[in-house]
N, C-alpha and C positions, 0 to 999 in steps of 0.2 A: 352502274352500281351505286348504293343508294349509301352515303357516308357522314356521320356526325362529324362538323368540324365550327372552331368557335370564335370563325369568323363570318362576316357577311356585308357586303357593301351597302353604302347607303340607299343606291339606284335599287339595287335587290330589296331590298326592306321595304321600300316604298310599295315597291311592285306587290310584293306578298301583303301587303296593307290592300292597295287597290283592289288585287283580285278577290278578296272576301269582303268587299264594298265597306272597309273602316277609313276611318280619316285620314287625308296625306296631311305631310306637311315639308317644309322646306329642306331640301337638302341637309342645309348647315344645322339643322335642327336634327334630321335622322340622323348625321354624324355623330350627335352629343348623345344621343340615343346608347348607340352603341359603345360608343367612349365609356361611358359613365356607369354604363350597368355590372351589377357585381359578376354575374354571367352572363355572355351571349354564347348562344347553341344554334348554328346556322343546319341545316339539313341542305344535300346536295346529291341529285343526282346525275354521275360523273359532274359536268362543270355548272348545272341548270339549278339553281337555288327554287327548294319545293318546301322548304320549312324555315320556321322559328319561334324562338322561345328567349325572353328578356326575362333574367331576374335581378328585381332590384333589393339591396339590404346595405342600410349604411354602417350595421353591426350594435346597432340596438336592438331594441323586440320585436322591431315590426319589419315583415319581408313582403315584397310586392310581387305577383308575381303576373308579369305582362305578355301581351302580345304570340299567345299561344296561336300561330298559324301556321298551315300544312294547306299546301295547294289543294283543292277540291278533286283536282285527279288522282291526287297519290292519297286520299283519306281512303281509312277503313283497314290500312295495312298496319297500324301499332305504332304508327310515326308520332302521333300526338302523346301517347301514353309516354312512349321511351323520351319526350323531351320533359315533359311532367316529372317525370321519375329520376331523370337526372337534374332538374331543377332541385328537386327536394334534396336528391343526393348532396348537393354541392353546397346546399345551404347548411346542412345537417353536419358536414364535415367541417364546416366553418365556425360550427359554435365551440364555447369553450365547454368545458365540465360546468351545469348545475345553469346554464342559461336557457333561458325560458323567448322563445318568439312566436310570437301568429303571423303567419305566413295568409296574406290576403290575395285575392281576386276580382275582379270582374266578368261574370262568365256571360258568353255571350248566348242570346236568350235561344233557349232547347237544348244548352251544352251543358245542363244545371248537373244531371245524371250521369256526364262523362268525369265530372270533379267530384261527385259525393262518393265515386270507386276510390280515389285517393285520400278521403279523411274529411274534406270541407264541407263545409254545413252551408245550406243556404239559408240566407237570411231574407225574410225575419225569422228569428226563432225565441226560441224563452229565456237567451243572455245579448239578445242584442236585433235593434230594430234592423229595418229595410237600410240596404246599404244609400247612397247619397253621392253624386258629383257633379262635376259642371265642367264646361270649355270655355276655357279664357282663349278669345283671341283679338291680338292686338293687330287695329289697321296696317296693311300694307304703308309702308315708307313712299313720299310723292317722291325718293330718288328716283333715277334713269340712267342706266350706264350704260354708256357705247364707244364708237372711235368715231372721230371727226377725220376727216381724209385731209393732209398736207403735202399736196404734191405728192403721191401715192408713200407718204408717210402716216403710218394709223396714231394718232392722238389718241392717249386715254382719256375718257373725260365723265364725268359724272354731273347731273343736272338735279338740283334739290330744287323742286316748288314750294312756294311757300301756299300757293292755293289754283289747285288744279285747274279750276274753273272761274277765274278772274286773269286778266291783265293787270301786269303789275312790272316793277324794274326788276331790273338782273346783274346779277356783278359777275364778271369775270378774276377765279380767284389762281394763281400760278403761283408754284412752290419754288424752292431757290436750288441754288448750285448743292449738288447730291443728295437735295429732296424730293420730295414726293406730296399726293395729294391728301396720304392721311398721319399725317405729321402732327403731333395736338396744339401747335400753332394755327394750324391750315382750319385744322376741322374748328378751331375754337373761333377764330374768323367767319367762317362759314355757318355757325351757329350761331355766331353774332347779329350776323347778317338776315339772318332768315329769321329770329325775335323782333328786329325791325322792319319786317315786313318787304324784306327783296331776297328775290329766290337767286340763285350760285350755282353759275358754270364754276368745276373743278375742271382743270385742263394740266395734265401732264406733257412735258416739253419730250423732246427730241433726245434719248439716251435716259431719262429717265421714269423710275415707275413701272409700269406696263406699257408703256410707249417703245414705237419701233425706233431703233437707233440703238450703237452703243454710248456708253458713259463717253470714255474716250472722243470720240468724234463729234461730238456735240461742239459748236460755236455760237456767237451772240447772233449771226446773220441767222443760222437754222434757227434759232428761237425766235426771232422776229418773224421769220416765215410760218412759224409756228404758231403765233401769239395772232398775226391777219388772220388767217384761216381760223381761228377759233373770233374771231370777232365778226368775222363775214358768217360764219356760223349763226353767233348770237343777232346778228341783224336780221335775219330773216327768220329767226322764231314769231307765230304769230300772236304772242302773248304780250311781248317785250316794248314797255313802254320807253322807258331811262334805260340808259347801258353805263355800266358805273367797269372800272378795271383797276381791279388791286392785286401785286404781287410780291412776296418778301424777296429780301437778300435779292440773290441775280434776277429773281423775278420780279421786286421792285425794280430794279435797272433797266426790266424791260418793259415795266409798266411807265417810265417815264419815255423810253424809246416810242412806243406804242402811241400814247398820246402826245408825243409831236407831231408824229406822224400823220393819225387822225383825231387831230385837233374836235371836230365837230363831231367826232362819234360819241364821246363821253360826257355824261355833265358831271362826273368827277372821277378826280382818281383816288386811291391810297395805297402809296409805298409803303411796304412796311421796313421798318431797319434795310434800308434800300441799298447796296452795294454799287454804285452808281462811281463808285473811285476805280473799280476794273480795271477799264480803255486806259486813263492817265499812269495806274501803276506797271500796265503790260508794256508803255512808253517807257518807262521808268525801268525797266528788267526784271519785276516782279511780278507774281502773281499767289496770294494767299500764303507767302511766308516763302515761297520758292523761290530763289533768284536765276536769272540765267541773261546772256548777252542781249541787248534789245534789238541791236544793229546784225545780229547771227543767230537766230532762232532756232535755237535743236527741233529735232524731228518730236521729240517727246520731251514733258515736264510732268513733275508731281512728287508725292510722297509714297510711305508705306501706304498709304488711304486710300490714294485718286491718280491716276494718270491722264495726262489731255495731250493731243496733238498740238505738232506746235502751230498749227492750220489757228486755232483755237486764242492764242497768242498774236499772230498775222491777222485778223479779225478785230481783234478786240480792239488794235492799236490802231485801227481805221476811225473810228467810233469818237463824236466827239456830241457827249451829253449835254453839255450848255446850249448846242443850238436846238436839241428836242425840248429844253425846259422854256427855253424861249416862246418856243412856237403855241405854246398850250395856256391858256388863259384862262380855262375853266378853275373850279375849287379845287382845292388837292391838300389832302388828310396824309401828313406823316407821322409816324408814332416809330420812336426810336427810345431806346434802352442808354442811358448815359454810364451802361459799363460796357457795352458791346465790344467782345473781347475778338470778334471778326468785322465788322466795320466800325471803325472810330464814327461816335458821338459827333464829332465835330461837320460828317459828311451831312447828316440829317439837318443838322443848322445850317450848312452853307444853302443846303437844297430848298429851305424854306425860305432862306434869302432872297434867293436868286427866281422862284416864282412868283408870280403876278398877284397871285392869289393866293395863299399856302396857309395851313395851321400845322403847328408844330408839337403834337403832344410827347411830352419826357416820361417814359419809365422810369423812374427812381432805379438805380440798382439791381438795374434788370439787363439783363445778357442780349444774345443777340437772338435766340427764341424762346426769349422772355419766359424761361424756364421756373423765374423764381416769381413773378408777380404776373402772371397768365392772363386772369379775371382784368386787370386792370386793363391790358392789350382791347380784351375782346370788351369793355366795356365803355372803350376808347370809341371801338366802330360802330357799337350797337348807339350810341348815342351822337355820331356825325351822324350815322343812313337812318334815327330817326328826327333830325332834326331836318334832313333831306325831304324825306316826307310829310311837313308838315305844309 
């Protein structure tokens, strides 16, 4: 049974575009399609989408009226007409008293005489030339989104090129304790990085993001299992010249874990606001404001926000960060915020201290994702990885 109703999925839309040989386009893009138009009028028969009709009007004079299509099998039964006609309907009920609109088209060529039944003139005529348009289309993104495999753990990860067809370095970029990889720290980072000319593995950890795991279960060991496998990744791209590893908050922590580890993988690192005081506070009974025994570890800790095992606490307290800062002798770029209201200022200075190599850039008055002076962050990094490539 054949039913007007005024809905229609993206996948359908598409579809109904293809079959009348019009241009597809992305997903995310048919969604806003539908989203945004003043009516959509989907045709269906029983559950099989055989029509549609988009009208657009943002409630001044001009109405649009789009994407008039009916499956080539079900044409010739009235199906185009009655979507026409309740097009008009629905714009007509819409007006106020004394409002004047031109309702436009694009008719597709030989359907000139299916629209001059409803009132439309084709153009040119003696108030108005040949009608006039164009397709903007902007290149596909060099991103790549996939899962890197961890011990039959799936990794979310995202791969930005900076030039498809060239060798060049790669940073490996990891997000902190209950972030993720599109955080506008992360991405601002990763934009950084990619004006100075080195492309970004995004790699989401274990419990977080689109990554398998939960929150809860997640520890520093699963992130460091986590964080090899995404480097043993990035070594065998065959583009990758330099492998650079920068991570914030827990993910700085594990960016210094990381390059102790493998010292000779990286010719630099950058912690960002590096939470690298964890191991020592989890020794201490603490963790992010939470207290509990250190010698009797509850099954669970956390607030209203966040729950962790106490697996996660027994982990952390194994962990001793001075001897991976030791081992690493490469350059290392940290940029910390001297209000950082989740890890004290003071940890960023000892860690520039204490390695071999170290520059120390201060945020002024800047938090702990640099919420208030952003640009300064990202203009921190884009000016160490080009001074790298010089």
């Amino acid at each position: 049974m054949i039913r007007y109703v005024e809905y229609i999925t993206p996948e359908e839309y598409m579809a109904l575009r293809k079959m009348v040989g019009w241009v597809e386009f992305p997903l995310e893009q048919a969604q806003a399609c539908i989203d945004k138009a003043y009516m959509i009028l989907g045709v269906r028969d029983d559950e099989k989408a055989i029509g549609v009709v988009r009208l657009l009007w943002d409630g001044g004079y001009i109405a649009f009226l789009s994407d008039v299509i009916v499956d080539p099998e079900y044409q010739g039964q009235g199906i185009g007409r009655k979507l026409v006609e309740a097009s008009i309907g629905k714009l007509k009920a819409g007006m106020k008293p004394g409002y004047k609109v031109k309702l436009t088209l694009n008719s597709a060529i030989g359907k000139e005489a299916f629209y001059e039944k409803f009132g439309f003139r084709v153009r040119p005529n003696e108030d108005a030339g040949p009608g006039m348009d164009q397709w903007l289309i902007k290149e596909e993104s060099a991103m790549k989104e996939f899962y890197i495999d961890s011990d039959g753990i799936r990794l979310h990860a995202k791969l930005d090129r900076v030039n498809e067809n060239e060798k060049g370095p790669l940073c490996i970029l990891i997000h902190g304790f209950t972030g993720h990889m599109e955080e506008d720290h992360i991405i601002a980072a990763q934009k950084a990085m990619n004006e100075a000319g080195v492309s970004v593995l995004r790699v989401e950890m274990y419990g977080h993001g689109k990554s398998d795991g939960q929150f809860k279960d997640h520890t520093l060991y699963k992130w460091v299992t986590n964080a090899l496998a995404a480097v043993h990744y990035a070594k065998e791209l065959d583009f990758v010249t330099d492998l650079y590893l920068c991570g914030h908050s827990q993910g700085g922590l594990l960016t210094m874990l990381i390059a102790g580890m493998c010292p000779d993988a990286f010719k630099a690192v950058i912690p960002l606001s590096p939470a690298w005081m964890i191991p020592e506070i989890c020794r201490q009974g603490s963790v992010l404001g939470t207290e509990f025994d250190p010698l009797h570890i509850p099954d669970e800790v956390g607030t209203a926000d966040w729950t962790l095992s106490g697996d996660y606490i027994r982990v952390a307290q194994t962990i001793h960060v001075e001897d991976e800062i030791a081992r690493y002798h490469g350059p290392v770029l940290i940029i910390h915020g001297d209000e950082d209201e989740a890890v004290p200022y003071a940890y960023g200075v000892k860690a520039a201290e204490l390695y071999e190599n170290a520059k120390l850039v201060t945020i002024h008055g800047d938090d702990h994702c640099y919420t208030r002076h952003l640009k300064e962050m990202a203009e921190a990094v884009k000016e160490f990885f080009a001074g790298e490539q010089r």
